[in-house]
C-alpha positions as CSV (number, residue, x, y, z in Angstrom):
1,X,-118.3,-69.4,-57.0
2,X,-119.6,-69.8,-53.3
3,X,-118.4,-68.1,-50.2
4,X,-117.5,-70.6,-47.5
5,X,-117.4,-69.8,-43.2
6,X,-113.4,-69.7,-42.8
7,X,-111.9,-70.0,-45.8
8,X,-113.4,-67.4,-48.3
9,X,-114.4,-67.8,-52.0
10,X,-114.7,-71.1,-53.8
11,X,-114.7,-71.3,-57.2
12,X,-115.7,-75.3,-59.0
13,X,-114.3,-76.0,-62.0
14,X,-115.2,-79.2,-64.1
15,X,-112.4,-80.6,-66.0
16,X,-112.7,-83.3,-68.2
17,X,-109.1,-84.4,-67.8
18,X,-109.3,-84.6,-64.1
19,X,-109.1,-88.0,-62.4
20,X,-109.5,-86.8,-58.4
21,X,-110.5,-83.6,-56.7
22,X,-107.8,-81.2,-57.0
23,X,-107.4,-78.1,-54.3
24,X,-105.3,-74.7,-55.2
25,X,-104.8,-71.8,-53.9
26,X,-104.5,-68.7,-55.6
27,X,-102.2,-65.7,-54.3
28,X,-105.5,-63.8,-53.4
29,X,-106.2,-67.0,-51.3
30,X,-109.4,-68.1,-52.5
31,X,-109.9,-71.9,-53.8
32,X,-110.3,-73.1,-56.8
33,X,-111.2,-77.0,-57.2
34,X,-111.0,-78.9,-60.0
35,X,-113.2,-82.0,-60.2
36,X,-114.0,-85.1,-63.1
37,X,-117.3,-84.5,-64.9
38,X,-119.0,-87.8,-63.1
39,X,-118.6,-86.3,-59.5
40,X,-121.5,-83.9,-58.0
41,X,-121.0,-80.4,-56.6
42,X,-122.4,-81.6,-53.1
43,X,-119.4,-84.3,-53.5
44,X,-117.1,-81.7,-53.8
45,X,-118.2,-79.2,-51.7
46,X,-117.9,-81.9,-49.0
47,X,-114.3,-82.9,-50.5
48,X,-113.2,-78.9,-49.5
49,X,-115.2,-79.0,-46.3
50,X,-112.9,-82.0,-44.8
51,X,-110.1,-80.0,-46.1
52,X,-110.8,-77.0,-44.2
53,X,-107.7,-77.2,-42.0
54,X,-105.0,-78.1,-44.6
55,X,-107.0,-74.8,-46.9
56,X,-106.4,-72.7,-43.6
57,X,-102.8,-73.1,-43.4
58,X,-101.8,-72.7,-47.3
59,X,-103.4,-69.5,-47.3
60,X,-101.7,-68.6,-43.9
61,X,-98.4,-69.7,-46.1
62,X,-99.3,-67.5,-49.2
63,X,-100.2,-64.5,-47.0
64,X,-96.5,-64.9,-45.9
65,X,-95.4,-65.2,-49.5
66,X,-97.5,-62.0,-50.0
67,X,-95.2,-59.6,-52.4
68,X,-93.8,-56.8,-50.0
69,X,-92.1,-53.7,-51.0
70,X,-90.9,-50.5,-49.6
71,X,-90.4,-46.8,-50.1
72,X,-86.7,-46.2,-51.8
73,X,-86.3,-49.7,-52.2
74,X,-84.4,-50.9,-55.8
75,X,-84.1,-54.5,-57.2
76,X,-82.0,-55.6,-60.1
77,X,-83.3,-58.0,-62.7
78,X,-81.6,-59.2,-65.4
79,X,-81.5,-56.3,-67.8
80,X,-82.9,-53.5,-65.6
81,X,-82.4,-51.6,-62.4
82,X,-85.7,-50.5,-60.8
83,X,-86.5,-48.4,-58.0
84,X,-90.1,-48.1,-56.4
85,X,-90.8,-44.6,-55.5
86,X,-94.0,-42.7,-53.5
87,X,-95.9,-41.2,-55.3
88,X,-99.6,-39.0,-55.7
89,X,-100.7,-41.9,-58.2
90,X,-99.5,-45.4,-59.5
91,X,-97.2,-45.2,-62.8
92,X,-94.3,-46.8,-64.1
93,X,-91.7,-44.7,-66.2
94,X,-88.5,-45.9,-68.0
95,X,-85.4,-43.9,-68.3
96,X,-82.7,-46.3,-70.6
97,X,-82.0,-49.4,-68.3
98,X,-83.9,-47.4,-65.1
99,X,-87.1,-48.7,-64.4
100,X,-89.1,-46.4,-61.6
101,X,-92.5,-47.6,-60.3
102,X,-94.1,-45.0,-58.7
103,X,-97.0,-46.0,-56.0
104,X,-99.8,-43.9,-54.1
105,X,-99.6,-45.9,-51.1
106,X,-97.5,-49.4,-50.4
107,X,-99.4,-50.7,-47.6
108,X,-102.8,-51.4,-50.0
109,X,-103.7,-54.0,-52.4
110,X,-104.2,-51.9,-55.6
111,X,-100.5,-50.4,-55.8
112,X,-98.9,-53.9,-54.9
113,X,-101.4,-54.9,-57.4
114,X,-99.9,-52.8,-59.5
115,X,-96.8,-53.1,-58.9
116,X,-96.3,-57.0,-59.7
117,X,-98.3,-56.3,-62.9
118,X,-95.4,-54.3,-63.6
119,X,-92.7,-56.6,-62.7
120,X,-94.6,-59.6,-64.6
121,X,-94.7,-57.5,-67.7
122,X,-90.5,-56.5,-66.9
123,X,-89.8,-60.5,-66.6
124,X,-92.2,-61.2,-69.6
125,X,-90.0,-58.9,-72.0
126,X,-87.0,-60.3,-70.7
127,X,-87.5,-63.6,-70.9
128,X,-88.9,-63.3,-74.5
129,X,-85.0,-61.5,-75.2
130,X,-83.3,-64.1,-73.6
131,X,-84.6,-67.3,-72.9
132,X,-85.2,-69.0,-76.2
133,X,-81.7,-68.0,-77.0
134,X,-80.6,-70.1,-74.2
135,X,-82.8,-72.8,-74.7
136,X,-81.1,-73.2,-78.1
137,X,-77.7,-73.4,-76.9
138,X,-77.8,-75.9,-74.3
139,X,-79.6,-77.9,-76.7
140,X,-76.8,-77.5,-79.4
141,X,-74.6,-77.9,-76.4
142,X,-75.8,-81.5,-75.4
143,X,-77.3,-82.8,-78.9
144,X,-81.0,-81.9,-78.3
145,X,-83.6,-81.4,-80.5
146,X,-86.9,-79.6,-79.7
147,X,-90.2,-78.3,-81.8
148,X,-90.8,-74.5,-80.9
149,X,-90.6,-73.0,-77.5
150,X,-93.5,-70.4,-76.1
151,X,-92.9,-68.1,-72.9
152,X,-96.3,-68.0,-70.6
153,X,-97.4,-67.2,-67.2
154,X,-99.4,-70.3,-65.8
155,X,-98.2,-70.3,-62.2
156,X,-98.3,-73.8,-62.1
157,X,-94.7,-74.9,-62.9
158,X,-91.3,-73.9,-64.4
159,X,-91.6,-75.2,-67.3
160,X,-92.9,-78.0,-69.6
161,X,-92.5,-80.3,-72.5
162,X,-95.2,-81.6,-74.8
163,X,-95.6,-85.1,-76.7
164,X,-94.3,-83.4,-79.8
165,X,-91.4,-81.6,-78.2
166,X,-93.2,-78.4,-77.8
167,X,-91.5,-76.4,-74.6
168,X,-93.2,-73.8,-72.6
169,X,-91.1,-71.9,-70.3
170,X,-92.5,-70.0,-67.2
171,X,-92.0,-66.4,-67.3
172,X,-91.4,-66.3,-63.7
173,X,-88.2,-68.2,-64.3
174,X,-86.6,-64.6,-65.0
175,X,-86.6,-64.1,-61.1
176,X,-84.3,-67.0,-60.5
177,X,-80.1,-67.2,-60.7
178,X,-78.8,-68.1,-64.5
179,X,-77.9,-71.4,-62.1
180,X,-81.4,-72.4,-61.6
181,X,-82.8,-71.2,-65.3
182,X,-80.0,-73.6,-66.7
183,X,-81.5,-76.2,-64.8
184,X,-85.1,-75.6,-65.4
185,X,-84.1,-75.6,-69.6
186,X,-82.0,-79.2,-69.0
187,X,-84.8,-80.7,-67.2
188,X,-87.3,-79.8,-69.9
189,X,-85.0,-80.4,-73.0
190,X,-84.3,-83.9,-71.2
191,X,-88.1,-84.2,-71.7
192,X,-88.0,-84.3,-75.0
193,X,-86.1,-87.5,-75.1
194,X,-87.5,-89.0,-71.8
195,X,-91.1,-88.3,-70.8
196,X,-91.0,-89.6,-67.2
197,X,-89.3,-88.8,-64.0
198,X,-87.6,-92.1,-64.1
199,X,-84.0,-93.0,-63.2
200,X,-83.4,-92.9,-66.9
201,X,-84.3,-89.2,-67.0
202,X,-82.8,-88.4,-63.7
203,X,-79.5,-90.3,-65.0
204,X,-79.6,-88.0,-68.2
205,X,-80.3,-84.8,-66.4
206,X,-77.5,-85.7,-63.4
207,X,-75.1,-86.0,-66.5
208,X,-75.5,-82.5,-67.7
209,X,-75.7,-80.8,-64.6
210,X,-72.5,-81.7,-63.1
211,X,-74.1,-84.2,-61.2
212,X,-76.0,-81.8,-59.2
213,X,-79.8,-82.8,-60.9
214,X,-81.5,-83.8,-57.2
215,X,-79.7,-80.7,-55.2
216,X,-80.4,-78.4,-58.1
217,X,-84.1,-79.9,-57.6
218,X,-84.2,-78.9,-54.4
219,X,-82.7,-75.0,-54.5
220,X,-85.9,-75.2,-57.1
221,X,-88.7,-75.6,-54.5
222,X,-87.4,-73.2,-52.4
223,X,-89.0,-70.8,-54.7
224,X,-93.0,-70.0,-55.7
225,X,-94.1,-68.9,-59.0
226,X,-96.2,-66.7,-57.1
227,X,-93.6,-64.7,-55.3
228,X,-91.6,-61.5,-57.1
């Protein structure tokens, strides 16, 4: 990891899958760059210098995406109510369906630290109770077939499908309408017929979606995996 003028902390990965130079940045807004084996650090620390603008204004995007919560406030998700309360310490307690997190102070970054640790672990549980269930019916529904199905928390995207059928689902899904999980488990159990974005995959998922596959697309990336 190197600490760059401007834009903060660097860190260089080498991935032997990698074809390019790949930029991300991570909710704390540091950079981490992926790179092929065959290109040099100096080749890529150059690669994030001439991308010092475009790294500047994703980070001033993720500091807007920046988790905010406030005294009193409550928020429903699927199986729980939970109310975020002041308190002298951080803790979490759990009456029934009542979820209270309890924070010391909600303007620093160790309580809303704590805080989405505790929501990721809430969306976790649920999505483990209720979203291989799903997965099963829609594919009994429309005549798929798929290996076994894991729930993770990459970050990276929705969902996936592997060669051999394997589906991972994003735990972060739980934070979206049933609407938009539906859609997310289509696209996926489309995958394990089609493995490309093709029209024949689009022309399969636009069939069991009402026809909606491109605007249901698009409510998609209106949200961030990062975002609670």
């Amino acid at each position: 990891m190197v600490q760059l003028k401007h834009i903060g902390n660097v860190t260089f990965s080498k991935n032997r899958r990698s074809k390019n130079i790949k930029l991300s940045i991570k909710p704390d807004k540091s950079i981490l760059v992926s790179y092929p084996f065959y290109v040099s650090e100096k080749e890529v620390l150059n690669f994030v210098m001439r991308n010092e603008s475009w790294i500047l204004q994703q980070q001033a995007k993720m500091e807007t995406r920046k988790t905010r919560i406030n005294p009193e406030e409550e928020m429903k998700t699927k199986l729980y109510q939970i109310q975020f309360l002041k308190a002298d310490e951080n803790r979490v307690s759990r009456k029934g369906k009542l979820i209270r997190i309890m924070l010391a102070d909600f303007d620093s970054e160790a309580s809303t630290a704590f805080a989405e640790k505790c929501l990721t672990e809430i969306y976790r549980f649920e999505a483990k109770q209720l979203l291989p269930g799903r997965l099963a019916e829609l594919a009994q529904q429309h005549g798929f077939s798929y290996n076994k199905v894991t729930i993770r928390d990459n970050r990276r995207n929705w969902g996936s499908c592997s060669s051999s059928n394997n589906i991972s689902l994003n735990l972060q899904m739980m934070k979206l309408s049933n609407t938009l999980i539906d859609y997310i488990l289509l696209h996926e159990l489309v995958h394990t017929e089609i493995k490309n974005h093709g029209p024949k995959f689009w022309e399969r998922l636009n069939g069991i979606t009402g026809k909606r596959a491109k605007e249901l697309a698009g409510e998609i990336r209106k949200y961030s995996t990062y975002t609670l």
